[in-house]
C-alpha positions as CSV (number, residue, x, y, z in Angstrom):
1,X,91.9,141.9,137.7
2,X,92.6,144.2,134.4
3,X,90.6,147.2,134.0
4,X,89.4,147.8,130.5
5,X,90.0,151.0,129.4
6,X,88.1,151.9,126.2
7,X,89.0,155.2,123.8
8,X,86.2,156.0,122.0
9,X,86.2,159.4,121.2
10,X,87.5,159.6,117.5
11,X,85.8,161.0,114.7
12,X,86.2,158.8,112.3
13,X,86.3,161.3,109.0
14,X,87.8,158.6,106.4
15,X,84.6,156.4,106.5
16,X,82.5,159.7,105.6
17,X,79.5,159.6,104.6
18,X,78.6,156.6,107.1
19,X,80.7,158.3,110.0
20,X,79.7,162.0,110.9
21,X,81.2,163.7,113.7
22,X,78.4,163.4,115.3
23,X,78.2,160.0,115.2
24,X,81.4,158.7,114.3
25,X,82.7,155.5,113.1
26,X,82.6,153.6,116.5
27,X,79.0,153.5,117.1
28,X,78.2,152.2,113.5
29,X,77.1,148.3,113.0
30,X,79.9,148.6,109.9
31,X,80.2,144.7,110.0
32,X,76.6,144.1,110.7
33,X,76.9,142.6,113.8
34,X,76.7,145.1,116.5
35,X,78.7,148.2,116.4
36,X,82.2,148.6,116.9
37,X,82.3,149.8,120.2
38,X,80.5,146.7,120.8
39,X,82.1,144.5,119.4
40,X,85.2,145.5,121.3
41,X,83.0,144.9,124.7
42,X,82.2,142.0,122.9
43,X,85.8,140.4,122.8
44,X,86.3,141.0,126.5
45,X,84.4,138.1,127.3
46,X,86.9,135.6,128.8
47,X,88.7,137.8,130.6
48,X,89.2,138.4,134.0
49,X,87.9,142.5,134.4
50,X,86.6,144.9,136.5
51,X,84.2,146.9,135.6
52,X,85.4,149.2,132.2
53,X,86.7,152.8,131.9
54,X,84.7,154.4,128.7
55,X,86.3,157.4,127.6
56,X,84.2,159.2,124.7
57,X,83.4,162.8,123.8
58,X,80.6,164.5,126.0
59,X,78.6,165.0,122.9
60,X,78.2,161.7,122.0
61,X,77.4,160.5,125.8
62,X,74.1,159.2,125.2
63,X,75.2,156.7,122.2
64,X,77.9,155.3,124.6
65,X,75.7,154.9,127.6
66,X,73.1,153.4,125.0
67,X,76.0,150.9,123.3
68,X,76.6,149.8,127.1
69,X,72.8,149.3,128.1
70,X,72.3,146.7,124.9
71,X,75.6,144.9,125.9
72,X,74.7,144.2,128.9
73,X,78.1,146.3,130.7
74,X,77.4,146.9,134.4
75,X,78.9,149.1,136.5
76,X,81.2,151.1,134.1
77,X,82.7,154.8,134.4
78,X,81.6,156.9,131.2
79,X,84.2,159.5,131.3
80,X,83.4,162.8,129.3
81,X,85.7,164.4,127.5
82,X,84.6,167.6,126.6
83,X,87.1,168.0,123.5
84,X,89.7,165.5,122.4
85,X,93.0,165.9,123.9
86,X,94.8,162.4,122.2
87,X,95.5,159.3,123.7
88,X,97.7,160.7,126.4
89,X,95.3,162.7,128.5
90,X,92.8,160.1,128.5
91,X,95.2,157.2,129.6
92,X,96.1,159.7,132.2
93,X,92.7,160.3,133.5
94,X,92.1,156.3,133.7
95,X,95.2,155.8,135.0
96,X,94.4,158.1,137.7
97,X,91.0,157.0,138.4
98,X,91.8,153.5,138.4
99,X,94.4,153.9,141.2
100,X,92.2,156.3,143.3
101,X,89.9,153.6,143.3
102,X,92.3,150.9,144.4
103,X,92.6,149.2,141.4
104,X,96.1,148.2,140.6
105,X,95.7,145.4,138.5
106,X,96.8,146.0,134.6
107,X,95.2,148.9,132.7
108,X,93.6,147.1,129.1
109,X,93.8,150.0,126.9
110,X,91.7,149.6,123.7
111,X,90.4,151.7,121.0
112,X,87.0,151.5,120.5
113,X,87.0,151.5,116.5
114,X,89.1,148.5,115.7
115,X,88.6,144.7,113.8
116,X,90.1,141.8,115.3
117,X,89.3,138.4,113.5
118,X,90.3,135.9,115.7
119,X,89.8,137.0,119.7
120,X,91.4,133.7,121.1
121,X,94.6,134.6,119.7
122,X,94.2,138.1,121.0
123,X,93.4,136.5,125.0
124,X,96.5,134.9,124.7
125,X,98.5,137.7,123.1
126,X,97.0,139.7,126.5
127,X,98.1,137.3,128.6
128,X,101.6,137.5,127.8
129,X,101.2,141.5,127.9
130,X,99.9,141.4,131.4
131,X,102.8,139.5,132.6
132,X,105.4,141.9,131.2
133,X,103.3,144.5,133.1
134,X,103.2,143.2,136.4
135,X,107.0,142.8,135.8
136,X,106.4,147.2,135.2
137,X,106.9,147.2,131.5
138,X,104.5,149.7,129.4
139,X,103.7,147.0,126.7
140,X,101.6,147.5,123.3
141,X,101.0,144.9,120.6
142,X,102.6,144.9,117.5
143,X,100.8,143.5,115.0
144,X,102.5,140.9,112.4
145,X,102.5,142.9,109.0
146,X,101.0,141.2,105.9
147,X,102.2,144.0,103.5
148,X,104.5,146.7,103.1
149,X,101.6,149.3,104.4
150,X,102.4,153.1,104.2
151,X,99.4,154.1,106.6
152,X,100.4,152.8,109.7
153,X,103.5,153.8,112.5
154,X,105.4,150.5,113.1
155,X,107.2,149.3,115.9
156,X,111.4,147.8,115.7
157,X,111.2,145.0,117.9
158,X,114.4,145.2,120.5
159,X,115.5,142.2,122.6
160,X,113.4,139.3,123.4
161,X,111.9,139.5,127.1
162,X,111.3,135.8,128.8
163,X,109.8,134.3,125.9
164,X,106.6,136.6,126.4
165,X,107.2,139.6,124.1
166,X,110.0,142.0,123.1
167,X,111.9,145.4,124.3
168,X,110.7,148.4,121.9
169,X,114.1,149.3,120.0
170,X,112.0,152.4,118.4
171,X,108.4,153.8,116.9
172,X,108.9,154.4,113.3
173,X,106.1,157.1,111.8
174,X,104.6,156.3,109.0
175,X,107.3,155.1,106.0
176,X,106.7,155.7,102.3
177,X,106.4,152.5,100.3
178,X,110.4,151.9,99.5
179,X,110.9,151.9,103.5
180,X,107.8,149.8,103.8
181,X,109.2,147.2,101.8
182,X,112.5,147.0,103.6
183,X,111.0,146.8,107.0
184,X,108.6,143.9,105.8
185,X,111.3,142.5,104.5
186,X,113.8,143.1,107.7
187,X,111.4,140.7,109.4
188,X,111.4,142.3,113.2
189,X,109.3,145.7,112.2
190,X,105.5,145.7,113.4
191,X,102.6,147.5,112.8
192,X,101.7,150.0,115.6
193,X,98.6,148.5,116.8
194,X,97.6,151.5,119.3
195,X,96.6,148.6,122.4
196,X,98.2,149.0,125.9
197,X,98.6,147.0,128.7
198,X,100.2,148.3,131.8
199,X,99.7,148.8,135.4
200,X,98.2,152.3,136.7
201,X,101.1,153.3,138.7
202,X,104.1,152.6,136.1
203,X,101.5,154.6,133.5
204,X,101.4,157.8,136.2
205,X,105.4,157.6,136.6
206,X,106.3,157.4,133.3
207,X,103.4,160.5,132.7
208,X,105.2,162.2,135.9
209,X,108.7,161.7,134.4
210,X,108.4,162.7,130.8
211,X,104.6,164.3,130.3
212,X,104.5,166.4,133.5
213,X,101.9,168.9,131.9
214,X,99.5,166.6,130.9
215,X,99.6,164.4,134.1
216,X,99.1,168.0,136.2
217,X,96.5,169.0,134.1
218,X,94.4,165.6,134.2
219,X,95.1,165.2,137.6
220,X,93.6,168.8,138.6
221,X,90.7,168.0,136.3
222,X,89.5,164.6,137.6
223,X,89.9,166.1,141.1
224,X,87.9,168.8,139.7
225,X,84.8,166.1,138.5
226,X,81.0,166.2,138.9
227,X,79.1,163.7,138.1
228,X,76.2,164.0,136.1
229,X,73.5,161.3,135.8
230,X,75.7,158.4,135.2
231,X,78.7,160.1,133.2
232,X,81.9,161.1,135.1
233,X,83.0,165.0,133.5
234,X,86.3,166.1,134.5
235,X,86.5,169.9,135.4
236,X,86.2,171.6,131.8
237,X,89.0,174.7,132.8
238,X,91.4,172.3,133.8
239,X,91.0,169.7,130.7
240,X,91.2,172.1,128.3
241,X,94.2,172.9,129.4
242,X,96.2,169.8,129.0
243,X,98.8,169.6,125.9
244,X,97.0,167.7,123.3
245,X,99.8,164.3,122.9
246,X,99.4,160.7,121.9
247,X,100.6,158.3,124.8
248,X,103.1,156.9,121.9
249,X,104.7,160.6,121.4
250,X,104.6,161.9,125.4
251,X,105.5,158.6,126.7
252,X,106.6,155.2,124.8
253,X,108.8,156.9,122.6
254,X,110.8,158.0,125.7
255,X,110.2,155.2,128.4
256,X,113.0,152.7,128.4
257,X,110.5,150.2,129.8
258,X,108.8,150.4,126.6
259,X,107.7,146.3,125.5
260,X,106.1,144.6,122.9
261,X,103.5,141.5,122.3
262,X,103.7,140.3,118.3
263,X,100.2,140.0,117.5
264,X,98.9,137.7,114.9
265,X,94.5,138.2,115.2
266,X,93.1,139.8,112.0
267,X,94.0,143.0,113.0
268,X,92.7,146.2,111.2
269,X,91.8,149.8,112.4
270,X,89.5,149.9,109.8
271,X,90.6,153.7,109.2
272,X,89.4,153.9,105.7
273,X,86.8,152.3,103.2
274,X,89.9,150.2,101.5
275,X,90.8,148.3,105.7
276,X,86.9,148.0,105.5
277,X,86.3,146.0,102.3
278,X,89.2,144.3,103.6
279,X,87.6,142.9,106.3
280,X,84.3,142.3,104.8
281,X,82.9,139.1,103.2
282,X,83.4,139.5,99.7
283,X,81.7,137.6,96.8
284,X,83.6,135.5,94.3
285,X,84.1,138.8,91.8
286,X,85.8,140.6,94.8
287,X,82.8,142.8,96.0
288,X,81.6,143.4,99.3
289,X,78.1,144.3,99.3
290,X,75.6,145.5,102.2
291,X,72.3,146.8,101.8
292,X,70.3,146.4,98.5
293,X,73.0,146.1,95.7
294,X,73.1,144.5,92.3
295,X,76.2,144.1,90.3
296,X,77.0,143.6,86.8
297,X,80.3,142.8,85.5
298,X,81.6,145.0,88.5
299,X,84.5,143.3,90.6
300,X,86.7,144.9,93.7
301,X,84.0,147.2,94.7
302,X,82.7,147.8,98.1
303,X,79.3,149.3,98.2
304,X,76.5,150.0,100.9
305,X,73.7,151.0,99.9
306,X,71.5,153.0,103.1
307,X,68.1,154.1,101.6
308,X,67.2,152.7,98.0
309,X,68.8,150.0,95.5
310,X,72.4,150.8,93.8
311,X,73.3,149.5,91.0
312,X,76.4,148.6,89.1
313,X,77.3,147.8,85.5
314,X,81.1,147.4,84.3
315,X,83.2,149.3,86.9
316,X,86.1,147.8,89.1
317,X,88.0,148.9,92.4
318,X,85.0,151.7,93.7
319,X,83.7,152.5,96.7
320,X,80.3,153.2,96.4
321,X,78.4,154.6,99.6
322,X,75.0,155.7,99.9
323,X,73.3,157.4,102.4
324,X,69.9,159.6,102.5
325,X,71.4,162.5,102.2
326,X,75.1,161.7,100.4
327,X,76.7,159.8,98.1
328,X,80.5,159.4,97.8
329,X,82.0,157.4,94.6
330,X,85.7,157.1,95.1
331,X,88.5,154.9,93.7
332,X,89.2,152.4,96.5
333,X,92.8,152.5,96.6
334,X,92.4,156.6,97.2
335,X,90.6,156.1,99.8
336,X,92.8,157.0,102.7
337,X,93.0,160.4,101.3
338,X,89.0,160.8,102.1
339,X,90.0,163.6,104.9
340,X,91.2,166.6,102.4
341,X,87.6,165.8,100.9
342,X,85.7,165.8,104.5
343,X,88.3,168.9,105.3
344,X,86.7,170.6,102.1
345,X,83.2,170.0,102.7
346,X,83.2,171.5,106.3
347,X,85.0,175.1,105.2
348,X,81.9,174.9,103.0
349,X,79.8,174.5,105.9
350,X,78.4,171.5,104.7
351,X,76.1,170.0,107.3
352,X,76.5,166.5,106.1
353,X,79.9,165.7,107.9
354,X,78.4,166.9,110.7
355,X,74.9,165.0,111.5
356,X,73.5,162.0,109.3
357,X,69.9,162.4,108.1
358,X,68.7,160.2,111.2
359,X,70.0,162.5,114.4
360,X,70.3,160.0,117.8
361,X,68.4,161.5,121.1
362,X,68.7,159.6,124.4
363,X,65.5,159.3,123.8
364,X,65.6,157.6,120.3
365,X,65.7,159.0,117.3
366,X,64.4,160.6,114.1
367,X,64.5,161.4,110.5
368,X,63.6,164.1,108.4
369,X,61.5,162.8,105.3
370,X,60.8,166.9,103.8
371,X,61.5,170.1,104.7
372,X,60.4,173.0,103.0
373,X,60.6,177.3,103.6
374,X,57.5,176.8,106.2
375,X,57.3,173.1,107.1
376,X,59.2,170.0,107.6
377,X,58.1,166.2,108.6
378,X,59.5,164.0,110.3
379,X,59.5,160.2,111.9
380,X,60.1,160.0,115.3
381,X,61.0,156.9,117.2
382,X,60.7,157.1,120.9
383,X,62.3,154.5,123.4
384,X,60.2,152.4,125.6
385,X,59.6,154.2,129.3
386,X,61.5,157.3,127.1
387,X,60.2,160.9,127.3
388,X,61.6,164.1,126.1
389,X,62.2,167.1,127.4
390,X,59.3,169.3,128.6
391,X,59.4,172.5,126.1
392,X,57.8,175.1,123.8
393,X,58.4,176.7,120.4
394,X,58.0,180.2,119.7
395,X,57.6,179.9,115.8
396,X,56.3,176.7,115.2
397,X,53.1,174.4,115.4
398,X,53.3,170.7,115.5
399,X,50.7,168.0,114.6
400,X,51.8,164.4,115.9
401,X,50.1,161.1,114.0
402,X,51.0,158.3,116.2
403,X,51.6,155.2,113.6
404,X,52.5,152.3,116.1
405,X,52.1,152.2,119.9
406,X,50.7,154.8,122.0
407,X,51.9,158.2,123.3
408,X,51.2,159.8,126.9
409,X,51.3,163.8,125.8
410,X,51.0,166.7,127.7
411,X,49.8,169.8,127.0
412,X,50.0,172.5,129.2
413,X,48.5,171.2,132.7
414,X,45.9,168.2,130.6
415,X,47.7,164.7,129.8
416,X,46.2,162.1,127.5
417,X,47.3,159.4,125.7
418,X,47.4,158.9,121.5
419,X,46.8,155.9,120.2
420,X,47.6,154.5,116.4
421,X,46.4,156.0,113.7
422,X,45.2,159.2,116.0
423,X,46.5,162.4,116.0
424,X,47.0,165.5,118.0
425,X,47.8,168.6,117.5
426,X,50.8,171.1,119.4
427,X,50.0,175.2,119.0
428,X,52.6,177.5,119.1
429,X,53.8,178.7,122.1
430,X,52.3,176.0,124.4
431,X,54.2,173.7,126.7
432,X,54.5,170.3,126.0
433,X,55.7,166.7,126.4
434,X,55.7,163.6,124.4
435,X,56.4,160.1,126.4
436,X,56.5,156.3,125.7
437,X,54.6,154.2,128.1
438,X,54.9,151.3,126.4
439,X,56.8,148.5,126.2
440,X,57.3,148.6,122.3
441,X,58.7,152.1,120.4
442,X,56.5,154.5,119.9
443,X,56.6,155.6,116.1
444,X,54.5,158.7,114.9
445,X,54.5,161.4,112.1
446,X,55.3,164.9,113.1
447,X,54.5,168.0,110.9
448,X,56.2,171.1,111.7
449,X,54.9,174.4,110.5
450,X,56.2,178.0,111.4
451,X,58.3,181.2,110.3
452,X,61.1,179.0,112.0
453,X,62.1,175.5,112.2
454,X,65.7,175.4,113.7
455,X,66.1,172.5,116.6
456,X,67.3,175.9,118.4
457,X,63.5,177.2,118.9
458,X,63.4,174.7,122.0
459,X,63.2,176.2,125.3
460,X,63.4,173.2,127.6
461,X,61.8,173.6,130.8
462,X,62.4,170.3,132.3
463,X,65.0,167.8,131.0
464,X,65.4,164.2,133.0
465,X,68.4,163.8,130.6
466,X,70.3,166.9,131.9
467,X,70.4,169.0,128.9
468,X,69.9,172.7,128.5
C-alpha cells in the first residue's frame, strides 16, 4: 500500500489577512467545505493507504491533530517540525520512517494547501505514478498548463516511459511572460505541480547520492525522536542542522530517474487571492463572494467578508478581504506580490500577520471583543471533555459568565460547577482551572482586569496538553 505523506507546514503569507503564520493557509475552510488540509485527506478516499505521514510545524500541532480528529484519520504519525527546513528534509524524515517501519510500498507526497477539481482524474493520474515507481523512478505530476503562467516552475517533458508518463528532460524556474508563451506554445512544458510518488528506498538513495547533508542530518534527528502525546518530534539539535533544500533543487534536478505523470484535474496551489477567485464559484458579473457581501455595478472582484457586511459600488478586478481586525484592498492581478506587503508589516512588528483576532487552543478557542490600558473581554469557547491548563496570574483578576453549557471550575482546592447565565469570579493570584463536562461547547464571557494582561502572566502548573 502507498503511504500518504502530507506537507503542511507552509505559511501561507500571500492569502494574508485570512492566513497568519499562526494559522496559515492550510487549516482555513477557503472553499467552505472543510479546510484544505482536509480536503486533501479528503481526496485520498479510494485509495489503497496506510495510515498517513503529517508533517507540520510544532506550533501549529494542535490544529493538525484537530483537522485529523474531524476527518475521521486513524492511526497517523504527526511529525513536528520545529522550523521549516523545505521539502527536502521532510521527505527525508518520511522516507526514513516509512522504511524503519517496513513500509516499502510508494511514498504519496502531497502538499497540504492545494485545489484539485476533479479527484477521479487525479486516482488515475496516481496510478500510473505508482507504477513508474515500483519500476524505481522518482515521479511528480506535471500539470497540463492552461496559460502562459509566470508564477509557477514548469517541467520539459523527456521521452515517453511505457505509455504511463514521461522522463523529466529538465525543471525550468519560474519564466517571464515571453518564455511563458513559448513554452505553452512548445506543447511538452508542464507546470510544476510539487506532488511525488516514489518508493522510500529509491527516495533515501537518491538523498544519499546527491543530498548527503540533509539525509545525515534527518536521519540523526528521527533517531534522535521522543514522542510527545501523540506527535512524533525529531531531536531539535540535529534538525536544525540540516541544509534548508526543496526535494526539486537537492534531488530531481540531479536524479536521472527523474519521471513525469501529465496531469489534467483542476489543479491550483491556490498561492495567492487571484488562484483563489479562480477556483471559486463566481456569479454572472465575475464576482466571487463569501460572507455577507452586496455588489453594485462591481464585476471581477473576489471578496470575503469575516465580521460585518461589505459593500461594493462601481469597482472591477479587487480583492476585497475582511477580517476583525484587517482589511486588505488590492488589485487582483497584483496579488502575487502580497509578500513585500506581509514582509513590511512584520519589520513593523505588526501583530496581525502573526495571530488572527480568534487564537486556536487545543482546547478551543477565543476572541477578544475589547481591550483597554486595565481590562480586556473576551469569548471563550471550550471543547467538549476539554480543560485547560491548571494556572495563576500575578496581575490580573478574572470574572467568568458562562453563556451556554456549564463549566466544572476550580479554585484553589474547592471545585463547582457554573451554569448559564451564572458567573464566577477568579482573584489574583489564585490557582485555577476551567473544564467542559459537557457534551456541547461551553461558551462564557471572560473579563480580565489588572496592571497586566499579556497571555505571558500564565504560570501553568499542570498542563494535560504538554505545554509550558
Amino acid at each position: 500500500m502507498m503511504t500518504p505523506v502530507i506537507l503542511a507546514g507552509g505559511n501561507g503569507v500571500r492569502l494574508w489577512p485570512l492566513s497568519r503564520r499562526a494559522r496559515p493557509k492550510q487549516f482555513l475552510a477557503l472553499e467552505e467545505e472543510g479546510s484544505l488540509l482536509a480536503r486533501t485527506l479528503a481526496r485520498l478516499e479510494g485509495l489503497a493507504l496506510a495510515p498517513p505521514i503529517v508533517i507540520c510545524h510544532e506550533a501549529h500541532r494542535f490544529l493538525a491533530a484537530e483537522q485529523l480528529r474531524r476527518a475521521g484519520v486513524e492511526g497517523a504519525t504527526l511529525l513536528l517540525e520545529p522550523e521549516g527546513r523545505g521539502t527536502a528534509p521532510a521527505i527525508a524524515l518520511a522516507a526514513l520512517l516509512a522504511h524503519g517501519e517496513g513500509r516499502e510500498g510508494p511514498l504519496l507526497v502531497l502538499p497540504s494547501d492545494h485545489h484539485l477539481g476533479d479527484e477521479t482524474a487525479f486516482h488515475e493520474a496516481v496510478a500510473r505514478a505508482v507504477d513508474l515507481a515500483e519500476a524505481g523512478y522518482l515521479t511528480t505530476f506535471g500539470v497540463v498548463p492552461t496559460r502562459a503562467e509566470t508564477g509557477f516552475g514548469y517541467l520539459q517533458a523527456g521521452g515517453p516511459l511505457g505509455g504511463k508518463g514521461f522522463a523529466v528532460a529538465r525543471f525550468v524556474e519560474k519564466p517571464d511572460a515571453a518564455r511563458a508563451e513559448q513554452f505553452l506554445a512548445a506543447g511538452d512544458h508542464y507546470w510544476n505541480s510539487g506532488i511525488f510518488v516514489m518508493r522510500p528506498a529509491d527516495a533515501l538513495a537518491a538523498l544519499a547520492t546527491h543530498a548527503p547533508m540533509i539525509l545525515a542530518a534527518c536521519r540523526e534527528a528521527l533517531a534522535g525522536a521522543t514522542t510527545d502525546l501523540d506527535f512524533l518530534r525529531p531531536a531539535e539539535a540535529a534538525f536544525l542542522a540540516c541544509p534548508a533544500d526543496s526535494i526539486d533543487v537537492a534531488v530531481m534536478e540531479r536524479t536521472d530517474r527523474a519521471a513525469m505523470v501529465p496531469l489534467e484535474a483542476g489543479w491550483s496551489d491556490i498561492g495567492s487571492w487571484q488562484a483563489l477567485w479562480e477556483v471559486l464559484p463566481r456569479d454572472g458579473d465575475g464576482n466571487a463572494l463569501q460572507g455577507d457581501v452586496v455588489c453594485e455595478a462591481s464585476r471581477g472582484l473576489l471578496v470575503h467578508a469575516e465580521s460585518r457586511l461589505v459593500a461594493t459600488l462601481g469597482v472591477a478586478d479587487l480583492v476585497v478581504v475582511e477580517t476583525r481586525d484587517a482589511v486588505l484592498v488590492a488589485d487582483r492581478a497584483s496579488s502575487q506580490a502580497l509578500r513585500g506587503l506581509v514582509d513590511r508589516l512584520e519589520a513593523a512588528g505588526r501583530p496581525e500577520t502573526r495571530q488572527s483576532a480568534t487564537v486556536y487552543r487545543p482546547w478551543g478557542h477565543y476572541e477578544t471583543l475589547d481591550a483597554g490600558q486595565r481590562h480586556q473581554v473576551k469569548h471563550i469557547t471550550v471543547k467538549p471533555g476539554a480543560r485547560l491548563s491548571r494556572q495563576l496570574h500575578h496581575h490580573r483578576a478574572e470574572h467568568w459568565i458562562v453563556v451556554s453549557g456549564t463549566a466544572r471550575v476550580t479554585l484553589d482546592d474547592e471545585t463547582f460547577l457554573v451554569g448559564e447565565n451564572e458567573s464566577t469570579f477568579i482573584p489574583v493570584g489564585r490557582v485555577h482551572c476551567l473544564e467542559n463536562p459537557g457534551l456541547i461547547p461551553l461558551e462564557l464571557i471572560e473579563v480580565q482586569s489588572g496592571s497586566y494582561l499579556g497571555e505571558d502572566d500564565i504560570v501553568r502548573l499542570d498542563d494535560r496538553y504538554g505545554r509550558e
